[in-house]
C-alpha atoms as a printed R data frame, in Angstrom:
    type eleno elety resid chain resno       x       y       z
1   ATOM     1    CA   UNK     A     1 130.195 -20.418 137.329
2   ATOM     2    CA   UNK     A     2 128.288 -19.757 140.403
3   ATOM     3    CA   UNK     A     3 129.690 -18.627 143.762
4   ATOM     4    CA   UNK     A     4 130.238 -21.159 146.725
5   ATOM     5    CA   UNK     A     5 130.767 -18.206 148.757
6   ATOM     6    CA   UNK     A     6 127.753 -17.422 151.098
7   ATOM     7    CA   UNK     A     7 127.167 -14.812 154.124
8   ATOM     8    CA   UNK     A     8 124.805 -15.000 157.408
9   ATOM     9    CA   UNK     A     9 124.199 -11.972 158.569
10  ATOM    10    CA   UNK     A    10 123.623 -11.149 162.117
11  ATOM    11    CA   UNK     A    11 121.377  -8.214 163.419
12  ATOM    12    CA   UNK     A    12 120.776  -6.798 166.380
13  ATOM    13    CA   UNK     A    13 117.787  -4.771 167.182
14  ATOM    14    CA   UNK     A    14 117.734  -1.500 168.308
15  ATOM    15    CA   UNK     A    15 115.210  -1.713 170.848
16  ATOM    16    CA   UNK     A    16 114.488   1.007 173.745
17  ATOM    17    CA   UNK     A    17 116.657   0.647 176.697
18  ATOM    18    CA   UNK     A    18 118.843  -2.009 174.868
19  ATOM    19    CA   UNK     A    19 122.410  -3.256 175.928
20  ATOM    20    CA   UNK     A    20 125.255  -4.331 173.746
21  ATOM    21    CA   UNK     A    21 128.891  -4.884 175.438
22  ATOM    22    CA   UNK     A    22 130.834  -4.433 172.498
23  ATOM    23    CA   UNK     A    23 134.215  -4.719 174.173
24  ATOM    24    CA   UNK     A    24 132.646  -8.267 175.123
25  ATOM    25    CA   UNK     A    25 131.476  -9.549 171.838
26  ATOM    26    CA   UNK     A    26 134.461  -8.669 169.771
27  ATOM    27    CA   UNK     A    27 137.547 -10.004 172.477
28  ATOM    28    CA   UNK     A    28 135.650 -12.996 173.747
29  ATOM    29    CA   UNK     A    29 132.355 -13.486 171.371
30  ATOM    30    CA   UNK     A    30 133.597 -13.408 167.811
31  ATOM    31    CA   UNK     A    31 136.933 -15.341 168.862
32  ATOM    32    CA   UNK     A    32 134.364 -18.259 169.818
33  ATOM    33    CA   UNK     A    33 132.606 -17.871 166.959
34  ATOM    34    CA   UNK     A    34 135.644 -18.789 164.893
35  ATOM    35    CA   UNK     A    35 137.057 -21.159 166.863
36  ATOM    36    CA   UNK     A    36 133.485 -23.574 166.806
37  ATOM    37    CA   UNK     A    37 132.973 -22.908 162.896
38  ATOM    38    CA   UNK     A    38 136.426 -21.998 161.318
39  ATOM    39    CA   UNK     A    39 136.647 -25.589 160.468
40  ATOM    40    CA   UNK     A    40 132.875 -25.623 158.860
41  ATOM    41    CA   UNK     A    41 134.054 -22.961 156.035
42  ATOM    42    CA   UNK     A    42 133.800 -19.723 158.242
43  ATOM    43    CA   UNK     A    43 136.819 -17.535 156.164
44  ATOM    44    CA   UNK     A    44 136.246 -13.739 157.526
45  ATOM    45    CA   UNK     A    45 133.632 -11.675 159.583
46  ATOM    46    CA   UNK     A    46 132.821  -7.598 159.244
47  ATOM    47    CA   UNK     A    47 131.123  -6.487 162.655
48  ATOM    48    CA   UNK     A    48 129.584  -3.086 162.017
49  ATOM    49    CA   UNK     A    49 128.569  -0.408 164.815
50  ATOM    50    CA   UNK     A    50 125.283   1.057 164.062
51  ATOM    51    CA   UNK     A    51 124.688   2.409 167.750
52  ATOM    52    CA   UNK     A    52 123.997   5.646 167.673
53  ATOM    53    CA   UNK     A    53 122.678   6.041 164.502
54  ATOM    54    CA   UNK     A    54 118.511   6.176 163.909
55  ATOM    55    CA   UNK     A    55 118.226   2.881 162.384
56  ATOM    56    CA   UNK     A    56 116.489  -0.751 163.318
57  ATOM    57    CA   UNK     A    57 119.889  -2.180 164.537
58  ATOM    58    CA   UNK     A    58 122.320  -1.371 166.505
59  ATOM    59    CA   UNK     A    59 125.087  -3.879 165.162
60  ATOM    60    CA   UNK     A    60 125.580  -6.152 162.092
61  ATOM    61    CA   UNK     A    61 127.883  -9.120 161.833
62  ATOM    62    CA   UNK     A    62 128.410 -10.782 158.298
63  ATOM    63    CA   UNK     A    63 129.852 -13.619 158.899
64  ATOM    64    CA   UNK     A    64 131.570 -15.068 155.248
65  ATOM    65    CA   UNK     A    65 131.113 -18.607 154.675
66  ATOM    66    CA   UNK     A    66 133.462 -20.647 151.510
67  ATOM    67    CA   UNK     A    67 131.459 -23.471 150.141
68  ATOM    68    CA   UNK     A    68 128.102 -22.170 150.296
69  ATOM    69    CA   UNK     A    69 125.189 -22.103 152.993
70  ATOM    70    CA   UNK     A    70 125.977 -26.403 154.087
71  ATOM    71    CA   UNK     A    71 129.063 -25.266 156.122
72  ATOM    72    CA   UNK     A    72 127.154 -22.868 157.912
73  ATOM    73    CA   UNK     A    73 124.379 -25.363 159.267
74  ATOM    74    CA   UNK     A    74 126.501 -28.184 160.339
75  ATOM    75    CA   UNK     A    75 128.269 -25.306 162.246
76  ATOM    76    CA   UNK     A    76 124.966 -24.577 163.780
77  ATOM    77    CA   UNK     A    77 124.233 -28.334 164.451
78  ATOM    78    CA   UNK     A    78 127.732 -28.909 166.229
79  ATOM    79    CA   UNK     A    79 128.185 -25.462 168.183
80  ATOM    80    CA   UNK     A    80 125.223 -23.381 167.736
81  ATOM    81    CA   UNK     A    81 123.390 -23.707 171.169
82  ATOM    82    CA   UNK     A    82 127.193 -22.866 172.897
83  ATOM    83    CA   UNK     A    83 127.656 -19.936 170.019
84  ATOM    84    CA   UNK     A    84 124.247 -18.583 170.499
85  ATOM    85    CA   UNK     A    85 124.028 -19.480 174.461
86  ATOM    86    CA   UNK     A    86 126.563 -16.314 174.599
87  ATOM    87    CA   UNK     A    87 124.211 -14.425 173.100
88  ATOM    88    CA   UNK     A    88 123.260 -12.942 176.792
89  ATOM    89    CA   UNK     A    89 126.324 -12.419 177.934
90  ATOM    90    CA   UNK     A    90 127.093  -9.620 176.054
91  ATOM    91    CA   UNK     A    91 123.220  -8.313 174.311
92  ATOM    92    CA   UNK     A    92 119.745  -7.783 175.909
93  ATOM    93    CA   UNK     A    93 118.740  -8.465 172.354
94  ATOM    94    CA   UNK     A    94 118.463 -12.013 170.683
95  ATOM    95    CA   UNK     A    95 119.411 -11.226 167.256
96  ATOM    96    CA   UNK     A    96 118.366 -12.091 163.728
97  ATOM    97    CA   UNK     A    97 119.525 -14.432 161.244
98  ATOM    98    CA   UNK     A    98 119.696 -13.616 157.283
99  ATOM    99    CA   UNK     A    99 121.606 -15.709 155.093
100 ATOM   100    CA   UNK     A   100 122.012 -16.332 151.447
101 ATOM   101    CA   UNK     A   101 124.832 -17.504 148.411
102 ATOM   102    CA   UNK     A   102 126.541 -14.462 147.113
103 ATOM   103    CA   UNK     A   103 124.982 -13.960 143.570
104 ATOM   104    CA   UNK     A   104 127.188 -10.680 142.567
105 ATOM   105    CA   UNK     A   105 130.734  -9.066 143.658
106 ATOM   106    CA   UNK     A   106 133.248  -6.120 142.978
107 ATOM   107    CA   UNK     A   107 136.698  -6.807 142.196
């Protein structure tokens, strides 16, 4: 049986001089995040802190999605330009966007 389950991915790049308010994005960011696309099948997000490290980005969001990749773009349709208009309140860095249906998990 396949998976319904999907993830988009967030990335920010680690770019020279860059700015990321981290305090920001996780007390006011994520919280809108899940309030504009909780209903659309958004179950659970993992923000990771890369800064620091030597790598191409300096955070990571998955963002889990339950019935596959549809709930995530009717998200976009209804909230994305007020989801992704925060984007500069809190990174000097527009970010990128992977997504894809989980194929494979660990119990």
């Amino acid at each position: 049986m396949a998976s319904t389950t999907s993830h988009v991915t967030v990335l920010y790049p680690n770019k020279e001089g860059y700015k990321f308010d981290m305090d920001y994005y996780l007390k006011k960011h994520m919280p809108l995040v899940q309030d504009k696309w909780g209903s659309f099948g958004l179950k659970q997000y993992y923000v990771t802190d890369l800064r620091g490290e030597d790598q191409p980005y300096t955070v990571t969001c998955t963002l889990v999605w339950e019935g596959g990749l549809e709930g995530f773009a009717k998200g976009v349709e209804a909230a994305g330009a007020e989801v992704m208009g925060d984007v500069s309140n809190f990174s000097s860095e527009q970010p990128l966007l992977i997504k894809g249906s989980v194929v494979g998990t660990m119990n």
